[in-house]
C-alpha positions as CSV (number, residue, x, y, z in Angstrom):
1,X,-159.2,-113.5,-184.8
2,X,-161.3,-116.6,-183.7
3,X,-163.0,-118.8,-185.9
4,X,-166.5,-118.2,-187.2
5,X,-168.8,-120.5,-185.3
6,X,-170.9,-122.6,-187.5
7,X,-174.2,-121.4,-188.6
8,X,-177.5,-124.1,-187.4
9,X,-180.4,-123.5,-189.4
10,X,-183.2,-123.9,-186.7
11,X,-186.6,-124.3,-188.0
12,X,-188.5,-122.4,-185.2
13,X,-192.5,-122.2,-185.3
14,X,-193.2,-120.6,-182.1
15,X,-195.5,-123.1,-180.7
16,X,-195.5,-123.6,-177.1
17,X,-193.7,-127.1,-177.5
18,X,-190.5,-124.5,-178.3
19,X,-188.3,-122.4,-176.1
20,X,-188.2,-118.6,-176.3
21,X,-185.8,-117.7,-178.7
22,X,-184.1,-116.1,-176.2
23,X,-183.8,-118.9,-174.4
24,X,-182.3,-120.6,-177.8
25,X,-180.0,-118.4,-178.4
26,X,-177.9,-118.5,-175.1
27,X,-178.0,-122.4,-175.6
28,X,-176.0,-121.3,-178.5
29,X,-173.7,-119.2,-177.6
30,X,-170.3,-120.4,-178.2
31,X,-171.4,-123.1,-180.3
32,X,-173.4,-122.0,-183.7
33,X,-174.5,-118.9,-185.2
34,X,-178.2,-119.4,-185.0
35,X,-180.1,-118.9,-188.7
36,X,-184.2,-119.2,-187.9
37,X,-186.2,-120.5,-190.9
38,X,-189.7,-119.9,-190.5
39,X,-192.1,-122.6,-192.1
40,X,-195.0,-120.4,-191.2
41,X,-194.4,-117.1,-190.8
42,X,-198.0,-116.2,-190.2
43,X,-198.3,-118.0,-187.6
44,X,-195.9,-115.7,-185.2
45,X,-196.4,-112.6,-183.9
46,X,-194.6,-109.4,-185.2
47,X,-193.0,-109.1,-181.6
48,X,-191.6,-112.6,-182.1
49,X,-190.4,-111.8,-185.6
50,X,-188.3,-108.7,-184.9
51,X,-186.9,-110.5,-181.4
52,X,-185.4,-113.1,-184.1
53,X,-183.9,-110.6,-186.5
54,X,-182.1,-109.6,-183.0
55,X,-180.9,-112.8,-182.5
56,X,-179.7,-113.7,-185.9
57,X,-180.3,-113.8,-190.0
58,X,-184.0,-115.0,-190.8
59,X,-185.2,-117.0,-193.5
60,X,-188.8,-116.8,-194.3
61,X,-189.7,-120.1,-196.0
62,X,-193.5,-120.0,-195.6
63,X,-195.5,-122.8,-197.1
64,X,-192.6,-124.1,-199.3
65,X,-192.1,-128.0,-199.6
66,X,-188.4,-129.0,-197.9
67,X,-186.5,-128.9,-201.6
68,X,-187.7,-125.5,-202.3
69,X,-187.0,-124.3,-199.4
70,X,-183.1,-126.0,-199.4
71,X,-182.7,-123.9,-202.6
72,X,-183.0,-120.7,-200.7
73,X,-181.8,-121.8,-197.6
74,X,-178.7,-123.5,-199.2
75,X,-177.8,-119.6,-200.2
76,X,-176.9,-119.2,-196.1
77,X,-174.3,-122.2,-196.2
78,X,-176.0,-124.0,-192.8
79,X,-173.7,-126.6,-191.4
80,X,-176.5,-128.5,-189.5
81,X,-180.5,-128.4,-188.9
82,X,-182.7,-128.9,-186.0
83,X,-186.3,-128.8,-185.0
84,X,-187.7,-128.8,-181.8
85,X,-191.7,-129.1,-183.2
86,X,-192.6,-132.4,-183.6
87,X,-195.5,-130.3,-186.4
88,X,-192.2,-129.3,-188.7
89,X,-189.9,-132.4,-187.7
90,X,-190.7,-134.5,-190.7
91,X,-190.2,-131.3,-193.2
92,X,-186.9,-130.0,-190.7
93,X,-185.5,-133.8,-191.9
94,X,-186.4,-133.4,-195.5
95,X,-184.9,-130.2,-195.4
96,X,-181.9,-131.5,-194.1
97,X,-181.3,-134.4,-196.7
98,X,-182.3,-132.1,-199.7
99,X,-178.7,-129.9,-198.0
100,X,-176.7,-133.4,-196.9
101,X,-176.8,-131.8,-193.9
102,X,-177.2,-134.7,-190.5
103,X,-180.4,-134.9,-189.3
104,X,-183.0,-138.1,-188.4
105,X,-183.9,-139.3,-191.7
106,X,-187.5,-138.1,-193.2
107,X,-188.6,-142.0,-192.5
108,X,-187.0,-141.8,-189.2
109,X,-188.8,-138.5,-188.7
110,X,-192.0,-139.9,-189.4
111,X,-192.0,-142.9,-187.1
112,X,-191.2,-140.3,-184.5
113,X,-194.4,-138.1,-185.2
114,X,-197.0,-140.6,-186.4
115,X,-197.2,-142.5,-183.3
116,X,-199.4,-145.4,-185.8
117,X,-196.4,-145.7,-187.9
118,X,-194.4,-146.1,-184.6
119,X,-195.8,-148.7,-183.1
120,X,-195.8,-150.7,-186.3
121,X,-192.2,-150.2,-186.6
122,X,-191.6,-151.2,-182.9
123,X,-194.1,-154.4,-183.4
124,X,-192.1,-155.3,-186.8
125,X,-188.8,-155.1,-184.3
126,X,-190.3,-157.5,-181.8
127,X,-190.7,-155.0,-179.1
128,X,-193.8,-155.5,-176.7
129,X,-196.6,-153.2,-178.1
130,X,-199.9,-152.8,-176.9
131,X,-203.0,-153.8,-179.6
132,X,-203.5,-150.9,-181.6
133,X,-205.7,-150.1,-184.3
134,X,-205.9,-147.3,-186.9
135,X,-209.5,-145.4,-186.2
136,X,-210.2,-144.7,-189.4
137,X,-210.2,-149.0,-190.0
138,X,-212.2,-149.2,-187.6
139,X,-214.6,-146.7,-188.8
140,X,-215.0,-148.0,-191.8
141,X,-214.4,-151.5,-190.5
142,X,-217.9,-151.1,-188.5
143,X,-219.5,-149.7,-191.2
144,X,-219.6,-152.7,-193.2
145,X,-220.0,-155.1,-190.1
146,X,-221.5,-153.3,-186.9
147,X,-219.8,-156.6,-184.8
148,X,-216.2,-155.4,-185.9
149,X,-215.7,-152.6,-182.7
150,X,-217.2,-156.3,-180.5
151,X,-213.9,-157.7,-181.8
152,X,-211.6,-155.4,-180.9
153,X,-212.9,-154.9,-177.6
154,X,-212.7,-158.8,-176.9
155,X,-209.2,-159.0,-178.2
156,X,-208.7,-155.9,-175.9
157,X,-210.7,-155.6,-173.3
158,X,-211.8,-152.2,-171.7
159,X,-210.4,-149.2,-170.9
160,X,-209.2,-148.6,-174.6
161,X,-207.0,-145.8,-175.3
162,X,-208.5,-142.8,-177.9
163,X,-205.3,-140.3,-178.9
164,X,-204.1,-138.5,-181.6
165,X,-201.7,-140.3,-184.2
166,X,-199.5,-136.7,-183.7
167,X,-199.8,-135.0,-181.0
168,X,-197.9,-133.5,-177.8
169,X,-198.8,-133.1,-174.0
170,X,-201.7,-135.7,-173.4
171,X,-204.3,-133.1,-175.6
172,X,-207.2,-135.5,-176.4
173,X,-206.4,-138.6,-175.2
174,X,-209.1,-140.1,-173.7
175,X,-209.7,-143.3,-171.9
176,X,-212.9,-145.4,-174.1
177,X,-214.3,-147.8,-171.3
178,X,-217.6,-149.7,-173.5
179,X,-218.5,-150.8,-176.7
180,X,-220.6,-147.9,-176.5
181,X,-218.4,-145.4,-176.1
182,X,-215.8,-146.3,-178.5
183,X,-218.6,-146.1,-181.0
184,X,-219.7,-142.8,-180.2
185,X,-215.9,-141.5,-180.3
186,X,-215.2,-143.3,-183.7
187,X,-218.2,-141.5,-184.8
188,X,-216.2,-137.9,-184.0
189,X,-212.9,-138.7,-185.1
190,X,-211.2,-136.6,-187.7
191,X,-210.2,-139.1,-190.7
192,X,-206.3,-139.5,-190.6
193,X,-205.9,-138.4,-187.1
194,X,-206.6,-141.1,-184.3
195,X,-205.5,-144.4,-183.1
196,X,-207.0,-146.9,-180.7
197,X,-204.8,-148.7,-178.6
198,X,-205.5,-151.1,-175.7
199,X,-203.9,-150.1,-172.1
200,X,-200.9,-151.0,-170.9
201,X,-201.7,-152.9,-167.5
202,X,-200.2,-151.3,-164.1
203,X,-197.7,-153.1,-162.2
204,X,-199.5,-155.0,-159.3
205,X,-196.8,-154.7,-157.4
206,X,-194.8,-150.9,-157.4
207,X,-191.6,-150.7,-159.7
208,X,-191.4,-146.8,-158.6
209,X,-190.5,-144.8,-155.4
210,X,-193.6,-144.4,-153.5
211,X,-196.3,-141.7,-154.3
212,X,-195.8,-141.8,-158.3
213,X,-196.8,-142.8,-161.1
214,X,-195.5,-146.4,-162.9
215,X,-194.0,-145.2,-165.9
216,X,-190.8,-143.2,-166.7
217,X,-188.9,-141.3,-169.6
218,X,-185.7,-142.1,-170.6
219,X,-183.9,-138.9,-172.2
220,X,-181.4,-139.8,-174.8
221,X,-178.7,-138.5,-177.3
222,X,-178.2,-139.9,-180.3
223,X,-174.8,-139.3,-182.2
224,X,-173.5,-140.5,-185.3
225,X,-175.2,-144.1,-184.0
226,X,-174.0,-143.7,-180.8
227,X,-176.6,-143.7,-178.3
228,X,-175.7,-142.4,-174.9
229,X,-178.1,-141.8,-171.7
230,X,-178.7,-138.3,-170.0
231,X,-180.8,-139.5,-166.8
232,X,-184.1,-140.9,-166.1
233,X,-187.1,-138.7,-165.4
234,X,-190.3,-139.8,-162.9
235,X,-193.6,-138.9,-162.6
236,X,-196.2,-138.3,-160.1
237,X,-199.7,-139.8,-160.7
238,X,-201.6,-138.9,-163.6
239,X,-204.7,-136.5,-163.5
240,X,-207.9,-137.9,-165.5
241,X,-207.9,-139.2,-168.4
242,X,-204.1,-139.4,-169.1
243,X,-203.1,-135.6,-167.8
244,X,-199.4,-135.2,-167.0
245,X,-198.7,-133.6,-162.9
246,X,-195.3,-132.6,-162.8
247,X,-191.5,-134.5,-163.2
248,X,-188.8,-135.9,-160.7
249,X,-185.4,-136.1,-161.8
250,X,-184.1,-138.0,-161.2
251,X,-186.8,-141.4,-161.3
252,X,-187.2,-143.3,-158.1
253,X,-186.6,-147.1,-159.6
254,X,-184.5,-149.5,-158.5
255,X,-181.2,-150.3,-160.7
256,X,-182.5,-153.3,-162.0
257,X,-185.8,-151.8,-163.4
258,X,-183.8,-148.5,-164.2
259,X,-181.3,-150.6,-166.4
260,X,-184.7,-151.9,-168.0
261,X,-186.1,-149.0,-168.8
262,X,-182.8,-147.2,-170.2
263,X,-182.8,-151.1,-172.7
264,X,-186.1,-150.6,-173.8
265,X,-185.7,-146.9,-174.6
266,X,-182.0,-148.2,-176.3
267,X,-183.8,-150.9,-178.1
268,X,-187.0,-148.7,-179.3
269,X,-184.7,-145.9,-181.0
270,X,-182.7,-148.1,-183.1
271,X,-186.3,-149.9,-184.2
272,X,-186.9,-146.2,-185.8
273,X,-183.9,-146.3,-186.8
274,X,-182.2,-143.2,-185.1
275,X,-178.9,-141.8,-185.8
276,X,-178.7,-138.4,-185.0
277,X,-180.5,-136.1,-182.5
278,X,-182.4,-136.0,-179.0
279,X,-185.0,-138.2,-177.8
280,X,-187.6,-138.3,-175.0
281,X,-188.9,-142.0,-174.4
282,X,-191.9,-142.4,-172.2
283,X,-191.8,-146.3,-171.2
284,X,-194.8,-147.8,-168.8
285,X,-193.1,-150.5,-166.1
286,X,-195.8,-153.6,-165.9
287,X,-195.2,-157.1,-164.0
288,X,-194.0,-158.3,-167.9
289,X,-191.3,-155.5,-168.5
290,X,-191.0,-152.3,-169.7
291,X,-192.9,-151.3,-172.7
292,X,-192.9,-147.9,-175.0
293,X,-195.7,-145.7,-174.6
294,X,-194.2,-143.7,-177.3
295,X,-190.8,-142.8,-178.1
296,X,-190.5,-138.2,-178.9
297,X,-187.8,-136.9,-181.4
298,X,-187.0,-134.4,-179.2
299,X,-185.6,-133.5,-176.1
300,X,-187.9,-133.4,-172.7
301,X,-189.3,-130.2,-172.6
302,X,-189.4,-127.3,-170.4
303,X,-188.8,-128.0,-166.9
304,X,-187.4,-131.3,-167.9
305,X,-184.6,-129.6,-169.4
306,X,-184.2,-127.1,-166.3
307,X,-184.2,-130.4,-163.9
308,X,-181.3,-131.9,-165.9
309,X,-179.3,-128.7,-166.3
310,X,-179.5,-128.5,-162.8
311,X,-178.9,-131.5,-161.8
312,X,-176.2,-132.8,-164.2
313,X,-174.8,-129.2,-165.4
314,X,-175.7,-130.5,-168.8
315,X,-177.8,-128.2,-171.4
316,X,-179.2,-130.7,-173.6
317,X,-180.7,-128.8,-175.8
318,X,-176.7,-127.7,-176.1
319,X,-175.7,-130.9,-176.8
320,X,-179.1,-131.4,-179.8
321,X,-177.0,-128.2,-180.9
322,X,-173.9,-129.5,-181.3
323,X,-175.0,-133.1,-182.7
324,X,-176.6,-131.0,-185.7
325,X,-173.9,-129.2,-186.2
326,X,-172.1,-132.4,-186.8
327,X,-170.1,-132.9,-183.1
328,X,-169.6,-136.5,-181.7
329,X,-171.5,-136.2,-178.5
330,X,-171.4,-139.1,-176.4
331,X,-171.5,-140.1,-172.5
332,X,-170.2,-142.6,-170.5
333,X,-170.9,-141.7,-167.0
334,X,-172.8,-138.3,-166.1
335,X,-172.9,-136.6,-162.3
336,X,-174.9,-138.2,-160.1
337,X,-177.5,-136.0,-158.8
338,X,-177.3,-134.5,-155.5
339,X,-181.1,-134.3,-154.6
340,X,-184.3,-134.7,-156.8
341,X,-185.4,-131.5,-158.6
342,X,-189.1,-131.5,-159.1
343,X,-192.0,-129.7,-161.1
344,X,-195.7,-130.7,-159.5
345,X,-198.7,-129.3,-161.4
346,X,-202.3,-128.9,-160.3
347,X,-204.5,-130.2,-163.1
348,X,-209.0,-129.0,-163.0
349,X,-211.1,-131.8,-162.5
350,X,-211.6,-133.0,-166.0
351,X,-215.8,-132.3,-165.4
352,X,-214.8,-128.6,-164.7
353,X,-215.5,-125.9,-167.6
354,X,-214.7,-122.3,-165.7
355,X,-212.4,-122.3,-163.2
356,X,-213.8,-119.9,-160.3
357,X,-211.8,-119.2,-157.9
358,X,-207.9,-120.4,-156.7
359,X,-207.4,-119.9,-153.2
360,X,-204.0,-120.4,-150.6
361,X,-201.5,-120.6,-153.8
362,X,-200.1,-116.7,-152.4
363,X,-198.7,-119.4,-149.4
364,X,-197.4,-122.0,-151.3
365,X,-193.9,-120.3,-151.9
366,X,-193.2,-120.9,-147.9
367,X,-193.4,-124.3,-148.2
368,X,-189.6,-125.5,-147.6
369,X,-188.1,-126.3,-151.0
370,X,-190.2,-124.8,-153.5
371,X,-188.0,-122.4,-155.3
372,X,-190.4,-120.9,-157.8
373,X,-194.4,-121.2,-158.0
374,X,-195.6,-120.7,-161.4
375,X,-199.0,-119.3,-162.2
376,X,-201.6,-121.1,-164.5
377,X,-205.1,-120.7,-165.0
378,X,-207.2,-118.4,-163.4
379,X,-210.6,-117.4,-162.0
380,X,-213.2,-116.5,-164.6
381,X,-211.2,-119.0,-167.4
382,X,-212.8,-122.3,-169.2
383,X,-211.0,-124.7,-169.0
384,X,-211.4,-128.6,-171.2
385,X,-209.2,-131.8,-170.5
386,X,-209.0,-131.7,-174.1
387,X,-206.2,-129.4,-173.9
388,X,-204.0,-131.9,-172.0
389,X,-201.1,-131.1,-169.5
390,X,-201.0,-127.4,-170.3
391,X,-204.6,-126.7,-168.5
392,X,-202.7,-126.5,-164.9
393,X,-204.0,-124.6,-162.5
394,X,-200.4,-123.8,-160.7
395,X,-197.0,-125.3,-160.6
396,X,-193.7,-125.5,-158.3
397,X,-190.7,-126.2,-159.5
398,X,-187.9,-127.2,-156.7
399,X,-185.6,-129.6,-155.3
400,X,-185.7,-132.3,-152.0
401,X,-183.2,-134.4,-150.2
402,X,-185.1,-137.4,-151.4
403,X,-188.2,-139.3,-152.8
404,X,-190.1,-139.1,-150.1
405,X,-189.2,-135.9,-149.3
406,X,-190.7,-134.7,-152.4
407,X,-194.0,-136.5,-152.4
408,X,-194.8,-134.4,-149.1
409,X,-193.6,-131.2,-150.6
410,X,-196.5,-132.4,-153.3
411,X,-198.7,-133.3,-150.5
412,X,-198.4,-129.6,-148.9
413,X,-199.0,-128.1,-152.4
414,X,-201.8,-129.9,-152.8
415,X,-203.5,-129.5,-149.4
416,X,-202.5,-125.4,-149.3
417,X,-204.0,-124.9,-153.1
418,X,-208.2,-124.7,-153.2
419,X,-209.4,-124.9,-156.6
420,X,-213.2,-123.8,-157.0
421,X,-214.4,-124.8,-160.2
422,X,-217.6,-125.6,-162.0
């Protein structure tokens, strides 16, 4: 009779930054008996709740604090905890100290999520930050002296970065490019919610394959202090203010700015202290070096993970899996991909409100390497920048021989796509 597999506590939320449990579940097949704990149960549909009781043993935990919710949970005998929701990962880690259970440490946890704790930690490390300020400081710093945003904006110079101290898919982040302006959004800010940092400068000469953006992410595994590199992911360029287009995996660099990259990633995960679990680390490439734009406790989402899967035969939200469950999971030397898989995303103009009309996407499909075309918003929606990277108007995801072959697949996408707006 084979062994029992080993049952993973997963603190699942529902939110879109998530999988489907479906989805979950065959990542777990053969490795852990999936047990969902529910933070919030309220805040998932009854559809979703009776798809997880078909998928495994559920423990509704709503709106207990971490030790209360060991107590119960404890009852189940998890061997390991995870947490894919960056909104739960503080309270998934607390959980999983209060059951000595592996898991990033709750101060770990919150340098992850609290991207002002972050970059103090990486600044007390010596890592290269940019200036960054807490917007409530400077809210109540101007209050009391009206020169005080002056200083910051001669220390830092203009654009200035507006974004939220948690937060997940470029929702909010604005570019501040006056005195004026940062005044007015100071004014606006929810207390305990915002940070200000200056921008990190773009390369003046290109560190990336042509046609994309200059900054990368470096996805990671941590493991028992081991810390072992999955691949490096590209990007094409940014829509205004800071909304994300699409992925290529893997990155066009060259080795010596890859190797680079894959230190500063290396080097910002052991500032925060990281042990155990995935991580996602978006680094900007400028004429001085790399430096983190912020690093993301868990692992790339979406088509990041379908990119990798393909391209290295590697599930890594598998391997997060196994880590929790208390595996060693290291690499020394993963496939090298074959082609470069690729997900480019039309983004509104960031003045648009309702989207009107999408015309030529029912051709897109014929374009030579697109392998799925994925729907997004459509005529008679409103739309905001606000809501960040999700706000895409379509998507493909597909594969190309090489860089360049890729950026004209984008190109054609671009150029067959007619977005009416107003």
């Amino acid at each position: 009779m084979p062994a029992a597999l080993p049952r993973l506590a997963f603190v699942y939320s529902g939110f879109n930054t998530e999988d489907p449990p479906l989805l979950l579940a065959e990542a777990a097949e053969g490795v852990a008996s999936l047990l969902w704990v529910l933070p919030d149960a309220r805040e998932l549909p009854r559809a979703v709740l009776r798809m997880l009781r078909g998928l495994g043993d559920v423990v509704d935990v709503s709106s207990l604090p971490a030790a209360e919710a060991a107590a119960v949970l404890g009852q189940h005998a998890p061997e390991g905890v995870i947490c894919f929701n960056d909104s739960y990962l503080v309270w998934a880690a607390e959980l999983a100290q209060a059951l000595g259970l592996r898991s990033f440490t709750p101060e770990t946890a919150h340098r992850l999520t609290d991207k002002l704790a972050q970059r103090q930690a990486l600044r007390d490390h010596g890592l290269p930050t940019p200036g960054f300020w807490d917007a409530d400081e400077l809210v109540d710093a101007s209050a009391l002296d009206t020169s005080a945003l002056d200083a910051v904006a001669r220390e830092a110079g203009f654009p200035l970065v507006l974004k939220p101290r948690q937060g997940h898919a470029s929702q909010d982040v604005e570019a501040i490019r006056s005195a004026d302006e940062l005044a007015t959004a100071l004014a606006n800010v929810t207390r305990g919610r915002m940070l200000v940092e200056s921008y990190i400068p773009d390369p003046t000469d290109a560190q990336t394959s042509a046609g994309t953006a200059p900054y990368v992410s470096v996805e990671l595994m941590a493991s028992a202090g081991t810390i072992s590199l999955l691949g490096v992911t590209g990007r094409p360029p940014l829509a205004p203010p800071f909304r994300e287009t699409g992925y290529l995996f893997p990155a066009g660099l060259s080795s010596d700015v890859r190797e680079k990259a894959i230190a500063a990633a290396i080097d910002a995960a052991r500032a925060l202290g990281v042990e155990d679990g995935p991580l996602h680390v978006e680094v900007k490439l400028t004429d001085d070096g790399p430096v983190i734009i912020e690093v993301n406790g868990v692992a790339g989402g979406g088509a990041i993970r379908d990119l990798m899967q393909r391209a290295l035969g590697v599930d890594v939200v598998q391997l997060a899996m196994r880590v929790a469950i208390g595996e060693q999971v290291t690499f020394d030397d993963l496939p090298r991909p074959v082609d470069v898989g690729f997900l480019f995303e039309i983004q509104p103009d960031a003045d648009a409100r309702t989207i009107v009309a999408v015309d030529g996407l029912d051709t897109v499909a014929d374009i030579p390497g697109v392998e799925r075309v994925i729907p997004g918003l459509r005529a008679g929606e409103e739309f905001s920048w606000r809501t960040g990277t999700p706000g895409f108007i379509a998507a493909i995801l597909g594969a190309a021989p090489d860089h360049a072959s890729a950026s004209r697949i984008r190109q054609e996408f671009y150029d067959r796509v007619v977005v009416t707006a107003r």
